[in-house]
C-alpha positions as CSV (number, residue, x, y, z in Angstrom):
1,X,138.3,46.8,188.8
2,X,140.0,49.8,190.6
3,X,141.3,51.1,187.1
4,X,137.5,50.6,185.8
5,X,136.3,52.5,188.4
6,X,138.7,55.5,188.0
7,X,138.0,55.7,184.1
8,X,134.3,56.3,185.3
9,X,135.1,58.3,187.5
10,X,136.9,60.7,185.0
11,X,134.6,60.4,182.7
12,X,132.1,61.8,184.6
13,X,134.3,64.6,186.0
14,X,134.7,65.5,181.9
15,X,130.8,64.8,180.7
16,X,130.2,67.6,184.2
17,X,133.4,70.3,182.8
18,X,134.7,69.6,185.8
19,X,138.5,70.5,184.8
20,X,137.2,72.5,181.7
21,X,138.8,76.4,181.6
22,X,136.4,78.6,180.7
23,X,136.1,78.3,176.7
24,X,134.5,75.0,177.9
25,X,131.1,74.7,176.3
26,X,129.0,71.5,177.1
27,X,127.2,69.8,174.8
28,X,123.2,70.4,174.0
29,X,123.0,66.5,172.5
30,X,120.5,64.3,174.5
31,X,122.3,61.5,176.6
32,X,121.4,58.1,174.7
33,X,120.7,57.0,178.4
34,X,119.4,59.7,180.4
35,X,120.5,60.3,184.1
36,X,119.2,60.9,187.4
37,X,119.8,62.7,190.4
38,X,118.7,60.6,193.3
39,X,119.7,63.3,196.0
40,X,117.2,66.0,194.2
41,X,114.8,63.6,192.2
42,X,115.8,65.4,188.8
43,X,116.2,63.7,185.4
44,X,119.1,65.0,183.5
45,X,118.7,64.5,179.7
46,X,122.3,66.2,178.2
47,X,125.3,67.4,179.5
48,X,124.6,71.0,179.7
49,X,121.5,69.7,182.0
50,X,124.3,67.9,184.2
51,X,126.7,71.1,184.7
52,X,124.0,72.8,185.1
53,X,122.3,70.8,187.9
54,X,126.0,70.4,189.5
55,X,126.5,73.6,189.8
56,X,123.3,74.7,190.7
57,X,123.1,76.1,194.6
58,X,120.2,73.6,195.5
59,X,122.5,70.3,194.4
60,X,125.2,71.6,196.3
61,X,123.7,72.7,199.4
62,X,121.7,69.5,199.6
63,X,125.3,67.6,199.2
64,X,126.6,69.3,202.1
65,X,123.6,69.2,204.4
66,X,123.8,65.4,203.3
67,X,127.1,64.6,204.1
68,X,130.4,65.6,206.4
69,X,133.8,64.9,206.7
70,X,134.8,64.8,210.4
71,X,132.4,67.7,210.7
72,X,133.8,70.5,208.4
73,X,131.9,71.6,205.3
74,X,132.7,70.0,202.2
75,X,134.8,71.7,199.8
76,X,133.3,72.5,195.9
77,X,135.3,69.5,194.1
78,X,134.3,67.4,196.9
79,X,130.3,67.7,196.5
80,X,131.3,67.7,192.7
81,X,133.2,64.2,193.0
82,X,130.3,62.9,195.9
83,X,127.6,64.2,193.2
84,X,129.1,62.1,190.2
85,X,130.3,59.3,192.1
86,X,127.0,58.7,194.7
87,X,123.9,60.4,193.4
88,X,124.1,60.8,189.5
89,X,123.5,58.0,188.1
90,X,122.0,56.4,184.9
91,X,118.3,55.8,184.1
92,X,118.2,51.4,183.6
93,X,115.3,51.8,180.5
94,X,112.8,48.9,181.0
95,X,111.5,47.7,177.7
96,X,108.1,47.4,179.2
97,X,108.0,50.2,180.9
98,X,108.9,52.5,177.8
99,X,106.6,50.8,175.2
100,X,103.8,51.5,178.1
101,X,104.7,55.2,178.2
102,X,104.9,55.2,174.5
103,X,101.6,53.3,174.2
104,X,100.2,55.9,177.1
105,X,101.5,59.1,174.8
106,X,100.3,58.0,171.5
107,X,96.7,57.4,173.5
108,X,96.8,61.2,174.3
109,X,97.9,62.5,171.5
110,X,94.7,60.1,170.2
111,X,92.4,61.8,171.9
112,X,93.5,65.3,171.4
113,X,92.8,64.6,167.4
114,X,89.5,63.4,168.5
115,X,88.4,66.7,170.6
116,X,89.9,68.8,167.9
117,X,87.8,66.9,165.3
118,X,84.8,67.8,167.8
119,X,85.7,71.1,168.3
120,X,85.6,71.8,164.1
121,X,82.6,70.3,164.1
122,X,81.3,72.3,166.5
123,X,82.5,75.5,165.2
124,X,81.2,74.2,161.4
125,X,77.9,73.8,163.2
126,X,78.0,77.2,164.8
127,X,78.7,78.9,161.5
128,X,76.3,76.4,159.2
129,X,73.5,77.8,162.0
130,X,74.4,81.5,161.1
131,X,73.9,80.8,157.6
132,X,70.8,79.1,157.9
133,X,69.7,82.3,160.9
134,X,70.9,84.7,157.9
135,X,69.2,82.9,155.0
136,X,65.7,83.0,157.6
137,X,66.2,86.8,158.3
138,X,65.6,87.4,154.5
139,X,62.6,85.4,154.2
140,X,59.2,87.6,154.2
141,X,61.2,90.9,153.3
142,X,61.2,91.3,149.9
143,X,59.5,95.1,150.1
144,X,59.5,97.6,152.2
145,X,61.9,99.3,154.5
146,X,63.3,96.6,157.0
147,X,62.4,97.1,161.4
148,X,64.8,98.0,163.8
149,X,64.7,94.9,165.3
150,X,64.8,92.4,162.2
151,X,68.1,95.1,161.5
152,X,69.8,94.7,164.8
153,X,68.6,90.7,163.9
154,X,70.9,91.3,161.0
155,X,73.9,92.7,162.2
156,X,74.1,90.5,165.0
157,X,73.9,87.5,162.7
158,X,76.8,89.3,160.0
159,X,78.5,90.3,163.4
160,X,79.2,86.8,164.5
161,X,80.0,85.7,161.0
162,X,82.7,88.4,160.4
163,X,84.6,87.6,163.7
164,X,84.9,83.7,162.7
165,X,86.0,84.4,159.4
166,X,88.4,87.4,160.3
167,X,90.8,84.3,161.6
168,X,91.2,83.5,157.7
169,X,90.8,79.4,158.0
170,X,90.2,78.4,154.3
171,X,88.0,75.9,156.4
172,X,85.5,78.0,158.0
173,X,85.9,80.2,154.8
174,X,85.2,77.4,152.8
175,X,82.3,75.9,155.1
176,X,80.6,79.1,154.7
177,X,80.3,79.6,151.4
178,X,79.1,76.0,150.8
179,X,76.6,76.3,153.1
180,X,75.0,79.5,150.8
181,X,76.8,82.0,153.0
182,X,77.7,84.0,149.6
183,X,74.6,83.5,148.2
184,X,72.8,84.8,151.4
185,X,74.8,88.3,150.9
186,X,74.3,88.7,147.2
187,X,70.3,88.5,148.4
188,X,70.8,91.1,150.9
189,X,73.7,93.3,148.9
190,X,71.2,93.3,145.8
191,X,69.1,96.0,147.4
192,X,71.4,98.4,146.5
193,X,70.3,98.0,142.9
194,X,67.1,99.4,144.2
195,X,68.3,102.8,144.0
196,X,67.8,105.4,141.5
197,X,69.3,108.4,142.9
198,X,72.3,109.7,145.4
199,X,69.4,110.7,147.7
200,X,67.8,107.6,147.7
201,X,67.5,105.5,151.0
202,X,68.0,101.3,150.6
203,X,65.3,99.4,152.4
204,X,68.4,98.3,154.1
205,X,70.4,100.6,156.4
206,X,73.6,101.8,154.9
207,X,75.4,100.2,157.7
208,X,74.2,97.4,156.9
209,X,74.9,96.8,153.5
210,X,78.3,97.8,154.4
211,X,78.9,94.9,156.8
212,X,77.4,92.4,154.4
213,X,80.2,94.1,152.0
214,X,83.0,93.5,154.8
215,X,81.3,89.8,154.8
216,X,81.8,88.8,151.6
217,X,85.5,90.0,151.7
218,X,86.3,88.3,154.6
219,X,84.8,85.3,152.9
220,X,87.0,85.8,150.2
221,X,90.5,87.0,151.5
222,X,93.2,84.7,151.2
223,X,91.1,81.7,149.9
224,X,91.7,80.8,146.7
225,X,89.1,78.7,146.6
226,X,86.0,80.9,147.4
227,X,88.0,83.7,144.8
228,X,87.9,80.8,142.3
229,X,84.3,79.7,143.0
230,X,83.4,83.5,142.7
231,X,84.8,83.6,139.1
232,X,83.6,80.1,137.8
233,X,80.2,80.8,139.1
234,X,79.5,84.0,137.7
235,X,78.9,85.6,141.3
236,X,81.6,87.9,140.3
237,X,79.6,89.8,137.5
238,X,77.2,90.6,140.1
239,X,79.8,92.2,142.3
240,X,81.0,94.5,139.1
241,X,76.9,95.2,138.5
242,X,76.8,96.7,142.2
243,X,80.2,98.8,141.8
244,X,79.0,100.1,138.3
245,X,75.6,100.8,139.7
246,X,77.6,102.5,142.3
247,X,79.7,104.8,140.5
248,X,77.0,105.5,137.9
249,X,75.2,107.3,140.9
250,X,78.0,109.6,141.7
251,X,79.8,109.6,138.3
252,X,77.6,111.3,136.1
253,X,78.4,110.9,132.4
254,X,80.3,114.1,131.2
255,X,82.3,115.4,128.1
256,X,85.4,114.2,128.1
257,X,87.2,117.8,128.5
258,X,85.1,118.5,131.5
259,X,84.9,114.9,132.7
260,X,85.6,114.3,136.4
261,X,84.9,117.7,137.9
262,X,81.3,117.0,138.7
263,X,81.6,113.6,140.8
264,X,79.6,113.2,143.9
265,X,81.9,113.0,147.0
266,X,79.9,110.4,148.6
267,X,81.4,107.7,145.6
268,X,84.0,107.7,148.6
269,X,82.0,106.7,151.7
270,X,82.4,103.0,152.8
271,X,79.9,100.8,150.5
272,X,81.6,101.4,147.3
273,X,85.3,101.2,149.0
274,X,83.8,98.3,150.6
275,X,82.9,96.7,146.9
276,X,86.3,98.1,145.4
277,X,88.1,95.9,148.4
278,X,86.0,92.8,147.8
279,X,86.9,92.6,143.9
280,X,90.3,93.0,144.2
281,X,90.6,90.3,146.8
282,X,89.2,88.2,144.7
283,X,91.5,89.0,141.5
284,X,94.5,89.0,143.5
285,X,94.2,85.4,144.1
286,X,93.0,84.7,140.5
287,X,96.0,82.7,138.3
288,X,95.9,80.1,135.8
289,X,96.0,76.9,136.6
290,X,99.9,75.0,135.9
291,X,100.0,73.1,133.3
292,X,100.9,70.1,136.1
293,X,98.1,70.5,137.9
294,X,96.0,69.5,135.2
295,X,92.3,68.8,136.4
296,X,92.8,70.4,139.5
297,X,91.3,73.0,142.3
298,X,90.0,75.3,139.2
299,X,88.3,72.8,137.6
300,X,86.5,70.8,141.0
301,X,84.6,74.3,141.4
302,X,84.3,75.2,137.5
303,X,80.9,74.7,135.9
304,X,80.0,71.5,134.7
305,X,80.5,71.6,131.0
306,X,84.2,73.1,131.9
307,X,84.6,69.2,132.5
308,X,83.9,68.2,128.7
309,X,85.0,71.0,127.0
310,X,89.0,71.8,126.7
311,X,91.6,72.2,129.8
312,X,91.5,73.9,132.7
313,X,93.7,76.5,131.3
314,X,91.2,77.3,128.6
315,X,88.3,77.3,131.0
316,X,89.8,79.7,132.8
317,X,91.4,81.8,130.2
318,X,87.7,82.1,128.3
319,X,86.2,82.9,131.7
320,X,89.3,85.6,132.4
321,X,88.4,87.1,128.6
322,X,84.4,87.5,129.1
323,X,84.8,89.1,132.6
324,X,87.1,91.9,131.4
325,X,85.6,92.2,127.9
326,X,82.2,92.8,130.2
327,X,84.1,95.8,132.5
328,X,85.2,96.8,129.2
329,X,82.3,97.4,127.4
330,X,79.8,97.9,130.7
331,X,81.9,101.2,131.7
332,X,83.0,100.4,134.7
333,X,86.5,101.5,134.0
334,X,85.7,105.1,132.4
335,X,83.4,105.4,135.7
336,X,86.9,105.2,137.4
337,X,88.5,107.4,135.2
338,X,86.3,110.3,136.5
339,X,86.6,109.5,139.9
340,X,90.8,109.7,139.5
341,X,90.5,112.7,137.8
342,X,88.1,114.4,140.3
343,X,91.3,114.3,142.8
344,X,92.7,118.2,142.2
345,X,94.5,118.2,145.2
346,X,96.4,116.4,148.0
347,X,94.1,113.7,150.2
348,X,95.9,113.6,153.6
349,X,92.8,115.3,155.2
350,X,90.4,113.0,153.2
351,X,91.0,109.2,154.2
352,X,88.0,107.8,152.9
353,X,88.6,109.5,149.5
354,X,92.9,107.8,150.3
355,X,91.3,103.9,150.8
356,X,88.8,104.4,147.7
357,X,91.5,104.9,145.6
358,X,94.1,102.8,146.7
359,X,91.3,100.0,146.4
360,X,90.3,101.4,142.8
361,X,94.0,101.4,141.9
362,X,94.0,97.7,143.3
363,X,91.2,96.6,141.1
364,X,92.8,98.3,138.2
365,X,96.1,96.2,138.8
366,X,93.7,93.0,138.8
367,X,92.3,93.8,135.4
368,X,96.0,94.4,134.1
369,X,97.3,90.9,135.7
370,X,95.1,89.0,134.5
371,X,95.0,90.6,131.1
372,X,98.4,89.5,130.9
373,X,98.1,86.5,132.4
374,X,95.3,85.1,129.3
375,X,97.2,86.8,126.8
376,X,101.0,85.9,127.3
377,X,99.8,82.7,125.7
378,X,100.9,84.0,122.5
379,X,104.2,86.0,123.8
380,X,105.5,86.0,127.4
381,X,107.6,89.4,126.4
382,X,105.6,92.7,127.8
383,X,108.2,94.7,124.9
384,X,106.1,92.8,122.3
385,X,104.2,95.7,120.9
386,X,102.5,92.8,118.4
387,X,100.6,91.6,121.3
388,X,97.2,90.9,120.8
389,X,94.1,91.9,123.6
390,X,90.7,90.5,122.5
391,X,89.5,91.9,125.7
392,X,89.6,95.8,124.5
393,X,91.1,96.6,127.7
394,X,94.5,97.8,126.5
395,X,92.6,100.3,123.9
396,X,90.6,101.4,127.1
397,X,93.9,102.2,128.7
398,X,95.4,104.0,126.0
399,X,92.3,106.5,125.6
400,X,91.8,106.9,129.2
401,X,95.7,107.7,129.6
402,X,95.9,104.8,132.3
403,X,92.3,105.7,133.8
404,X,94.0,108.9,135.5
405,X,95.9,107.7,137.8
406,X,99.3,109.9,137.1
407,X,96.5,112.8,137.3
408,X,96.0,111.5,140.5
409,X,99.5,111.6,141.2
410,X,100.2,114.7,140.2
411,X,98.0,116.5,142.2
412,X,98.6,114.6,145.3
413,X,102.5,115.1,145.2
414,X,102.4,118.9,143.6
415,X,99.7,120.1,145.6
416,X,98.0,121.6,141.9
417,X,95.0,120.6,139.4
418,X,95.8,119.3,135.8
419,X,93.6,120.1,133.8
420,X,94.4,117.0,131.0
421,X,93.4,113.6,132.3
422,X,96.3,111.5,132.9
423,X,97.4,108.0,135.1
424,X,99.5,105.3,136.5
425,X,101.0,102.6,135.3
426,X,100.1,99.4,137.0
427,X,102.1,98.2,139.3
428,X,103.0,95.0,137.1
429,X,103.7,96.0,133.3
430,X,102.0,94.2,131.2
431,X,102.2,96.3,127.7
432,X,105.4,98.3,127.9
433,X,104.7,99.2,124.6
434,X,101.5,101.7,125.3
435,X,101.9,102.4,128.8
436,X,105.3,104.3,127.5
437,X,103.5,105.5,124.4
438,X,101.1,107.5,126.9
439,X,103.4,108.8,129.4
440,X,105.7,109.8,126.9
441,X,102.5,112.1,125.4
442,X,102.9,115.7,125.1
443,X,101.4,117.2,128.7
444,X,101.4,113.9,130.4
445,X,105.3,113.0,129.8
446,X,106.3,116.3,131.7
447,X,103.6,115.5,134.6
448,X,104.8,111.8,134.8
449,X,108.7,113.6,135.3
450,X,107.6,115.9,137.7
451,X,105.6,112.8,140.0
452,X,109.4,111.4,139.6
453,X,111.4,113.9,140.5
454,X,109.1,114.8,143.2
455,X,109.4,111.3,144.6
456,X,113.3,111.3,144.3
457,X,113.4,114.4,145.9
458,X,111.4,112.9,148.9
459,X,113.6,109.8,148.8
460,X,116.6,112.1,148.7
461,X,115.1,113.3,152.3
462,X,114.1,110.5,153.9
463,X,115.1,107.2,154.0
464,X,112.6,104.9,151.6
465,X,114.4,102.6,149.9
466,X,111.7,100.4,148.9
467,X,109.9,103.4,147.6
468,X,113.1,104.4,146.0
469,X,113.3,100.9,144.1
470,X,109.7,101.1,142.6
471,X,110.5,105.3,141.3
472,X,113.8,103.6,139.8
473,X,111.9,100.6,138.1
474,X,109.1,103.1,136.8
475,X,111.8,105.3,135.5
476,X,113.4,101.9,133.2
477,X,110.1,100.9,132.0
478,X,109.7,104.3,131.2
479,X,112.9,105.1,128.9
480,X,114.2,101.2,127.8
481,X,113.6,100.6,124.0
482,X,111.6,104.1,123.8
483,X,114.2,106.4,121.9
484,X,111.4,109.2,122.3
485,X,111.0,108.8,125.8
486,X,114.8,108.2,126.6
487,X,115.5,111.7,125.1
488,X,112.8,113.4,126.9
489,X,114.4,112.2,129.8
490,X,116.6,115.0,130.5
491,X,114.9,115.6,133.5
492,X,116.5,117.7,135.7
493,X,120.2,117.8,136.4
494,X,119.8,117.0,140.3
495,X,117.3,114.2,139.2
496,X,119.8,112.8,136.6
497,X,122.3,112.7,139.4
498,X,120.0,111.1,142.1
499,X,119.4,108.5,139.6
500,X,122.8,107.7,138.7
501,X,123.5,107.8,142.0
502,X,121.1,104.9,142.8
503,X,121.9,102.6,139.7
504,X,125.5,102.9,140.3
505,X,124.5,101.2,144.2
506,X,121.9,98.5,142.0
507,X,124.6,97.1,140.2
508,X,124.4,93.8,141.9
509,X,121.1,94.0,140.4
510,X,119.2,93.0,143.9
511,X,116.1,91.4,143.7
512,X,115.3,93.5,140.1
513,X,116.4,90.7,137.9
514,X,112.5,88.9,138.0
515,X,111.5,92.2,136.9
516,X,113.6,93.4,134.5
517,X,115.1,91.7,131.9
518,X,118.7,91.9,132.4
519,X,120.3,93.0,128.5
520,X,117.1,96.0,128.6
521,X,118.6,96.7,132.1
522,X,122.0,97.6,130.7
523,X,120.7,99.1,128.1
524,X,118.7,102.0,130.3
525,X,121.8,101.9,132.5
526,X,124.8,102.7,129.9
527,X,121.8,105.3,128.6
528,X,122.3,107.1,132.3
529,X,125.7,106.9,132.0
530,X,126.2,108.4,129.2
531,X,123.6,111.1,130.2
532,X,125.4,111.6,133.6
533,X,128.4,112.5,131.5
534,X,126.7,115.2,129.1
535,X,125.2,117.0,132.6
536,X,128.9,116.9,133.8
537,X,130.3,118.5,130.2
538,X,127.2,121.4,130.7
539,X,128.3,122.2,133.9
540,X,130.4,125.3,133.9
């Protein structure tokens, strides 16, 4: 019995690090039988708890004041030993007892599902009764310029709606637009149609109709769902209606030479950023359905005869095809075009003009994304210049020199007008073949070098790497499998040098593999090799 006792008692002195040196390190794992401190009324559950609590002034103290050897204060391995030997001890685990406290937690946990079932329901009846409060306010107001009070009515109401769904639950997103939420905005947003001229005022305040706009895009972001439901149901066509309705008061139709120069500045205010911001949340979160997925989402919120006729793919891919052939041929996109090339100068004093068109240049990449996405059907390769586009809106690109948007560029980052129309290419390629074919024009192909070498210049004197990345990937799409381009790519001897400078650090090829395809990407770089090495001949 002795010896049993002893082999307790040092294993206790080693579970505590009694002896340990200082690399000592006890152990996080929860004790299979947890312990107690009867002295302090604590409930140790590891061994770190346990040297912790040992050590720990209040333990010791209340040792001492506890106990005495012929009146002298006990020594620190004495209220150690006492502490293991007489007041730590282990928890005995009733059966009953635990299955009660299990039975107790699983009640609570129980009721917390219930409350937060209550709460949803209360907060899906909160924003079902703003719906119905909105829907109300529009009744009896089909003419004439709305009251102050039925407006502050209306604000209030879009108020409350906007800080519920600015939380992003797909629920409450969801639960709005079933209960008519979208349809409630397209009623009030449709006023805008109403409008003839610049100088026109809506029978609904501007401010208004700008918070119905921040509405619907709140309804929208991040919720596949309500961005699917927007295409399916055709709301979507209504949104391009208002933008082109829009721009066609501010953009007025012009000759091509001269196009751009006489656009109305207030294109920029909030409304039609506003509508800009809307459609490209929505086409960011458009994509084809997998081919596992089979009847899924897509389909539960297509139309009905999307159920009878063909996949889901095909449902979506005709629906993808209409839309842009519609923007196409409607003139939404050449309305663009003239508000890039109405930039002549830089923007950092203009920050409406800056959101307007980074949201244009958003809704642009939508239009290229999903271009790609219905047509890679028939070849997944972007260098396949025998691609096909039903849609028209490659030709649109190619005669609009990508809508402008290295115009856009140029003048921001040079600080100087162009006169030739000129653009971007999307952030995604999706036909190498034409975006390079237009760049790589006479005019535009020394513009598009200078936006480069402007940008590696800036990258050169501050530290941007991200930004560097994107100049380096635009610069490969730009020359790989173009001989035209890759010998107008000269550049300029200091740009040639910050570029082989930067491919010789991306030889690990980073995170640029998913975007370029890896024998094109030593093509382009044994192409700045070589050219590295003619700079290095010139140079006296």
């Amino acid at each position: 019995m002795e010896q049993i006792e002893q082999r307790k008692e040092k294993a206790a002195e080693l579970s505590s690090g009694r002896h340990a040196n200082t690399d000592y390190a006890p152990k996080l794992t929860p004790y299979e039988r947890k312990k107690h401190c009867s002295l302090c009324n604590v409930v140790i559950t590891s061994e770190v708890h346990l040297f912790s609590h040992t050590k720990g002034k209040g333990h010791q103290q209340a040792v001492r004041d506890g106990s005495s050897i012929q009146g002298r204060e006990l020594s620190d391995e004495e209220v150690e030993h006492l502490s293991l030997k007489k007041y730590i001890v282990d928890i005995v685990t009733d059966c009953s007892v635990a299955s009660e406290g299990q039975a107790k937690d699983g009640e609570e946990r129980q009721k917390a599902r219930k409350r937060a079932k209550k709460l949803r329901t209360r907060m899906n009846a909160r924003l079902q009764r703003l719906v119905k409060d909105l829907l109300k306010q529009l009744q009896g107001q089909e003419t004439g310029q709305w009251a102050n009070n039925k407006v502050s009515g209306l604000d209030r109401t879009l108020g409350e709606i906007s800080r519920i769904l600015e939380k992003q639950n797909n629920a409450d997103q969801v639960a709005f637009q079933v209960g008519g939420g979208l349809l409630a905005l397209e009623q009030i947003l449709q006023v805008i149609t109403a409008a003839s001229t610049p100088s026109a005022v809506p029978r609904i305040p501007l401010k208004s109709l700008c918070a119905a706009v921040h509405t619907y895009y709140l309804a929208c972001s991040r919720c596949p769902l309500n961005s699917a439901y927007v295409l399916f149901s055709n709301k979507i066509a209504l949104l391009m209606d208002l933008l082109h309705h829009q721009l066609t008061l501010y953009v007025p139709d012009e000759d091509k030479s001269i196009f751009g120069r006489s656009v109305n500045k207030q294109v920029f205010d909030g409304l039609t950023t506003g509508l800009l911001q809307t459609i490209s949340a929505v086409l960011g979160l458009l994509s084809p359905p997998l081919p596992e997925q089979g009847r899924g989402d897509v389909v539960r919120i297509c139309s009905p005869e999307t159920k009878t006729k063909g996949s889901a793919m095909d449902s979506f891919s005709t629906r993808v095809h209409d839309l842009l052939s519609y923007v196409v041929n409607m003139g939404l996109i050449d309305k663009l075009y003239g508000c890039f090339l109405s930039v002549q100068g830089p923007i950092d004093e203009s920050p409406r003009m800056s959101a307007f068109l980074q949201q244009a240049s958003a809704v642009l990449h939508g239009f290229c994304r999903l271009c790609f996405a219905v047509t890679a059907r028939s070849s997944s390769s972007i260098f396949d210049n025998k691609r096909q586009d039903p849609t028209g809106l490659t030709a649109l690109l190619q005669s609009t020199e990508l809508v402008g948007v290295v115009h856009t560029l140029y003048c921001i980052l040079l600080h100087s007008y162009l006169p030739d129309g000129s653009s971007q290419s999307p952030q995604e390629p999706y036909a190498a073949g034409v975006i390079q074919s237009v760049l790589g024009a006479e005019g535009l192909s020394l513009a598009y070098r200078h936006i480069i070498s402007s940008l590696l210049w800036y990258c050169s004197q501050h530290s941007s790497e991200e930004l560097l990345h994107e100049v380096i990937i635009c610069v490969g799409y730009f020359t790989v499998n173009h001989t035209d381009n890759q010998n107008t790519a000269t550049l300029r001897q200091e740009m040639s040098c910050v570029l082989m400078a930067t491919f010789i650090q991306l030889l690990d090829f980073c995170e640029l593999s998913n975007r370029f395809p890896r024998d094109q990407w030593d093509s382009a770089l044994q192409f700045f090799l070589r050219k590295q090495d003619q700079d290095q001949e010139q140079d006296p």
